[in-house]
N, C-alpha and C positions, 0 to 999 in steps of 0.2 A: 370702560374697564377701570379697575383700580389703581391706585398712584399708589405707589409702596416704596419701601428698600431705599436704597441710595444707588445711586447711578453710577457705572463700571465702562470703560472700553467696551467696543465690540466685541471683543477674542474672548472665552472661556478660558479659566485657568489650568486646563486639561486639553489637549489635542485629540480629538474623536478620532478614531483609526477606521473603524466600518461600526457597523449593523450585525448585530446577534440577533437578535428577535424582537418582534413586536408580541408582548407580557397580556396585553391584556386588551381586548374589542377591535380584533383585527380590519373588520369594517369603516371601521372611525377610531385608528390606533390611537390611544390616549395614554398607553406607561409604553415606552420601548426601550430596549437594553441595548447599550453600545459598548463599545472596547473602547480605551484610549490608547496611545503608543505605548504606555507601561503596562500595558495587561491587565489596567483597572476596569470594574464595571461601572458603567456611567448611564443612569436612566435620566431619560426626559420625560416628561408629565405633560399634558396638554390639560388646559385649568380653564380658559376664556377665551372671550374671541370679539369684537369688536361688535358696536349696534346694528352696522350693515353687514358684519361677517364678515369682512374683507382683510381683518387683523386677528392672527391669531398668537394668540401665548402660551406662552411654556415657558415649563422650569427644568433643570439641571441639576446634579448631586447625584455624591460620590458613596452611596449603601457602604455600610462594612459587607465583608464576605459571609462573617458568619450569619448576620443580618437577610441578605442574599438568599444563603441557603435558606433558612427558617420560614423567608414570606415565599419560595418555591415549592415548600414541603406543606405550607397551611398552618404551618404553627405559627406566625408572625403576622398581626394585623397591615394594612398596606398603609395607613398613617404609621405605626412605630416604626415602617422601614424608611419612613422619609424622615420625621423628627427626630432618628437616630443616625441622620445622615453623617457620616466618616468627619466632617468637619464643622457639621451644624449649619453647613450655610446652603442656600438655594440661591441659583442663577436664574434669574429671571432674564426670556427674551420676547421679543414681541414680532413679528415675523410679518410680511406682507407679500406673498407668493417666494414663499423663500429666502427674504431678504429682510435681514435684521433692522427693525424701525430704534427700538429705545430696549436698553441693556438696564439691568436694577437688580441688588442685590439682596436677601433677606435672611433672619437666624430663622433656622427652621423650626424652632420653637413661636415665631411666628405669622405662622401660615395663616393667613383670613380662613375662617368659619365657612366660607363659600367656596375654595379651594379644596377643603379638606376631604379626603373620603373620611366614609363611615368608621367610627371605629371596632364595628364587628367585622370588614368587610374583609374576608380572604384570599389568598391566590385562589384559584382551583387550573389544573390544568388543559388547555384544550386541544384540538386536534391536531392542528399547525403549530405546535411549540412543541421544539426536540430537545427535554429536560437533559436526555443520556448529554448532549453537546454541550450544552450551558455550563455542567457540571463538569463536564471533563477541560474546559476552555477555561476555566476560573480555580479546578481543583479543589472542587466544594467537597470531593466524594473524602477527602483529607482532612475536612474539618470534624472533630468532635464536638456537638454545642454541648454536652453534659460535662467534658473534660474544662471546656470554654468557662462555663458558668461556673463548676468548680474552683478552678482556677483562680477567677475574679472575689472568690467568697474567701480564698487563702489569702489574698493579699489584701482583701477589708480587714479578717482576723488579725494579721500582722503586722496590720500599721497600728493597727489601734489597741493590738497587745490583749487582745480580747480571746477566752476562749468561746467555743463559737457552736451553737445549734442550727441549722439551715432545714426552715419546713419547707420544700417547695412544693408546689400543688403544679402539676405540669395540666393537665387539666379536668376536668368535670365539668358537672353543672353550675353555670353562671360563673365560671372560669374562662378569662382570654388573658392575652397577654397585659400585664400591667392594670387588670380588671377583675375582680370578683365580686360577686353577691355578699354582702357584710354577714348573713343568715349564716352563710357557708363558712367563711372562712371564722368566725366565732364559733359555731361546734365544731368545727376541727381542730381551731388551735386550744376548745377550752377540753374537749376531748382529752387530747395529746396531753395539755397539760395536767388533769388531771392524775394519767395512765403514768406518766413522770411523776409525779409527785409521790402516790404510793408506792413504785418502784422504791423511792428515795427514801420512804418509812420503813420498805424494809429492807433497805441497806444498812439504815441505823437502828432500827428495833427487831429485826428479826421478821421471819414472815409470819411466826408466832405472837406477832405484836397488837391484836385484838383492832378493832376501829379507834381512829382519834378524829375527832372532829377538830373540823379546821381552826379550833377557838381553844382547845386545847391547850396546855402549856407546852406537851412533848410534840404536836403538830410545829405550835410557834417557836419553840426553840431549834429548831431545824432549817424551817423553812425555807429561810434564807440562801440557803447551800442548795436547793432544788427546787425552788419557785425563780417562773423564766419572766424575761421582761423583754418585750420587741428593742432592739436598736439600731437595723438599718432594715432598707430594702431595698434589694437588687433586682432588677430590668429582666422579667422573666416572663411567664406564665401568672403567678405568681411567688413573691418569693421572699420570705421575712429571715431576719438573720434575730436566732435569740440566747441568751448571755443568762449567767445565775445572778440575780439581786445582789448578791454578794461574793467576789471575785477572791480566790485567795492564790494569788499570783502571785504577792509580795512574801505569799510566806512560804513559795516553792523554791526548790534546787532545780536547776537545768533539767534534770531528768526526774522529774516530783510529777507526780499524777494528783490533783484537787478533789474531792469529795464528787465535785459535780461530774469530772473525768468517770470517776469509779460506778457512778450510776450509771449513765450513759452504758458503761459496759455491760450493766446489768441489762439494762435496755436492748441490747447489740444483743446478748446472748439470748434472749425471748424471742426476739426478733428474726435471727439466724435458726432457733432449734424450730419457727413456724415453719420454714420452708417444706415440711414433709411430714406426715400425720405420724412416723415414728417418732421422729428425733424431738417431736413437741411432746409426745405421751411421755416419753422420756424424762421429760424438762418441766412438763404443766406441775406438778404439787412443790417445786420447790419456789414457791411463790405465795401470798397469801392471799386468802379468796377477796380481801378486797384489791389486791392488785391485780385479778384475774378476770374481775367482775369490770375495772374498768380499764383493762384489754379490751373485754370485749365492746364494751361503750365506744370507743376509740375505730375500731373497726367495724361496728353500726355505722361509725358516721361515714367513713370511707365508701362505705355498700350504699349506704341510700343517697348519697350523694354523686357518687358514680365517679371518685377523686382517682386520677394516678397519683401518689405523690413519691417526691423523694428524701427520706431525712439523710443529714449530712452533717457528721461532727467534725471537729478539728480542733485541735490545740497548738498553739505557737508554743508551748513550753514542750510539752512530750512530743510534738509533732504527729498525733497519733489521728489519724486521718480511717474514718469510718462512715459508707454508705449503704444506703438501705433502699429497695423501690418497693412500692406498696400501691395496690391497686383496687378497683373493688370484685375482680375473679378471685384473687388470692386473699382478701377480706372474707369472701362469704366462704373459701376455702376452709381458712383456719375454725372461722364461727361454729361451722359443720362438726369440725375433729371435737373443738374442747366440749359441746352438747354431747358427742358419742362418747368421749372419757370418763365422763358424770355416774353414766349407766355401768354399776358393777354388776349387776345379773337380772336378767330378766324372765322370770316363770312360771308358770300356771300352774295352780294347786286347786284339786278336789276333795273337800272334806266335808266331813258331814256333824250336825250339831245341833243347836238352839240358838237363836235369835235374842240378845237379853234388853237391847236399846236399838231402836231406830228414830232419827230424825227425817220426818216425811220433807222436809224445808230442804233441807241444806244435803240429804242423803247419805247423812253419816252414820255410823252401824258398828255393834259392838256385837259380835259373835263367839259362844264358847263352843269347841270341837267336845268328841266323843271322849278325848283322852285330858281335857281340861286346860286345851290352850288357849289363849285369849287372842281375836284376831279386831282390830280398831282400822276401818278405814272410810272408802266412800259406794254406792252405789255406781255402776254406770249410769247415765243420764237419762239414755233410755229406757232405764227398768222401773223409773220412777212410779207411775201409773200401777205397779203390778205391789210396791212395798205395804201398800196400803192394805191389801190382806194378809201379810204376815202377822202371828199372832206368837206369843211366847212360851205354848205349851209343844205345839208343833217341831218334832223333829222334821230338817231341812237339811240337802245337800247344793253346796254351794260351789263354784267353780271361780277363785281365786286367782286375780295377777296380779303376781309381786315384785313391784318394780323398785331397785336397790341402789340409789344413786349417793354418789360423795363428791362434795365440792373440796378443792384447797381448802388445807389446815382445820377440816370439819370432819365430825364423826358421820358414819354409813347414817342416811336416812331411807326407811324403809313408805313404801305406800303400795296399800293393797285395794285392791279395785274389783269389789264384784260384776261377772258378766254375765253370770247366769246363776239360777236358784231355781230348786225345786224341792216341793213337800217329801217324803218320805213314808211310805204306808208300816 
């Protein structure tokens, strides 16, 4: 076996009071959960065991609670619950039917490679483990981890005097804790920041404010005030904390709200009037189609990614504390509403006429009625095959859908779609 740590007395720094449960391979218990005399949880590990088997080892450490909860519910890898052990340290013992051979201590940051479980591996629960007891013996059911995480992301903002964006991705695809796929978390965060960014054009330009590319001078002259920049991460799912490029804290009053503040709420309010296919039809045009356009980019990526996420704002100046959960059911939700608010009318016309242009290729067709309207649009697909005998002396009654859709800050655009035609005697 391996030689590690530095060497301790025999006693644990904790007095084991009994046995809660054995966590995981009841057959050949290898994690088991103890009490101590103060009502801590104290797991053992079984790691090694000597060349003849006659010595075996394990290790000791004090989980946080909340920690606890997380790797009981499957949200918490079984290495984060050891390397975020309550004091970082690991009691190593070596045991020979019972009886303590050699005592060694280690940070649990470092646990030999051989030691370690997987780091995809989760609890799951089995037959003979009575979670209702564990929870009630420890008063896990009293922990909030979202109130928890929260919490820890107020008092990074506060120290560091930072107002403060928090994207967390609780999880999806190629999402575990303290892990994601790079693929993923860059169209998410370049997503988001995009979806941010136009927000922030038309906070200062109006949603009447036409495209600026990003090279623009009215793009760069803003930018600063609403283009985000990572600066910490916190011990999650995953979890980035992000801040405006340029901070104007020094130029607030105690109760001054920043530029970056006043988007965000623009944000907030998009974000809240989604929750229900009114309150958004309500809410979608006072926006401008390119902040609508990457909405929905934003919420692509959430959907094909499979993300829960949570955004979470806060300011140490206004103290104004704002969160949001977003998911990929409530993703393809929204997708659905803004495609059906597009469509202002939908309906079939029969009229009869002359034929004056058709494009056999591409199946576009310029039609005048009886009373001298002019109708420009495309063939159905299938009627391809049949335009090729239209000739332009032939009166023809045709069977007309006209589909009348408007996006944000754009005029009605019409498209008409033959589905049927026929000669006329």
């Amino acid at each position: 076996m391996k030689e590690l740590g530095f060497a301790y007395n025999n006693d644990l720094p904790y007095q084991i009071k009994g046995l809660v449960s054995i966590l995981l391979f009841p057959e050949f218990p290898s994690t088991i959960l103890y009490i101590d005399t103060e009502g801590n949880p104290i797991i053992k590990e079984w790691v090694d065991c000597s060349d003849d088997g006659e010595i075996d080892r394990f290790f000791y450490y004090k989980p946080t609670l909340l920690n606890l909860k997380k790797f009981l519910l499957g949200d918490l890898p079984h290495i984060k619950l050891i390397e975020e052990a309550l004091d970082k340290l690991l009691f190593f013992q070596d045991e020979l039917q019972e009886i303590r051979q050699n005592s060694f201590c280690i940070s649990s940051e470092n646990l030999p490679a051989d030691y370690r479980p997987s780091n995809e591996f989760l609890f799951i629960e089995g037959e003979n483990i009575d979670l209702e007891n564990i929870f009630e013996l420890f008063s896990l059911n009293n922990l909030d981890i979202e109130v928890e995480h929260l919490t820890k992301i107020i008092s990074i903002a506060n120290s560091t005097s930072t107002e403060t964006l928090n994207i967390h991705l609780e999880n999806g695809k190629g999402v575990s804790h303290g892990v994601i796929n790079t693929k993923i978390l860059g169209d998410a965060l370049i997503k988001f920041e995009d979806f941010f960014n136009n927000i922030g054009l038309d906070y200062y330009y109006s949603k009447q404010r036409g495209t600026f590319y990003k090279t623009s001078k009215e793009f760069l002259a803003k930018a600063p005030y609403f283009s985000t920049q990572v600066y910490e991460k916190v011990a999650a799912s995953y979890s980035v904390l992000l801040k405006a490029q340029f901070s104007e804290f020094s130029l607030l009053s105690e109760s001054g709200s920043s530029s970056f503040e006043e988007i965000y709420k623009m944000v907030n309010n998009l974000l809240s009037n989604s929750k229900s296919k009114e309150t958004l039809e309500d809410d979608y045009l006072n926006y401008s189609k390119k902040t609508i356009l990457s909405y929905k980019e934003f919420l692509k990526s959430i959907s094909e990614w499979e993300i829960k996420m949570n955004i979470f704002y806060y300011s140490p100046v206004s103290l104004l504390k704002i969160s949001h959960n977003i998911n990929s059911n409530s993703a393809n939700n929204i997708l659905t509403w803004i495609k059906q608010y597009n469509v202002l009318n939908l309906e079939k016309i029969e009229i009869s006429g002359h034929f004056r242009a058709i494009n056999c290729d591409t199946l576009h067709f310029n039609f005048l009625d009886d009373k001298g309207m002019q109708y420009n649009g495309y063939f159905d697909k299938e009627l391809q095959d049949g335009t090729v005998s239209i000739n332009f002396i032939q009166t023809y009654s045709i069977v007309l859908n006209r589909l009348i859709t408007k996006e944000p800050d754009e005029t009605e655009v019409i498209e008409d779609k033959i589905s049927a035609f026929y000669p006329l005697k």
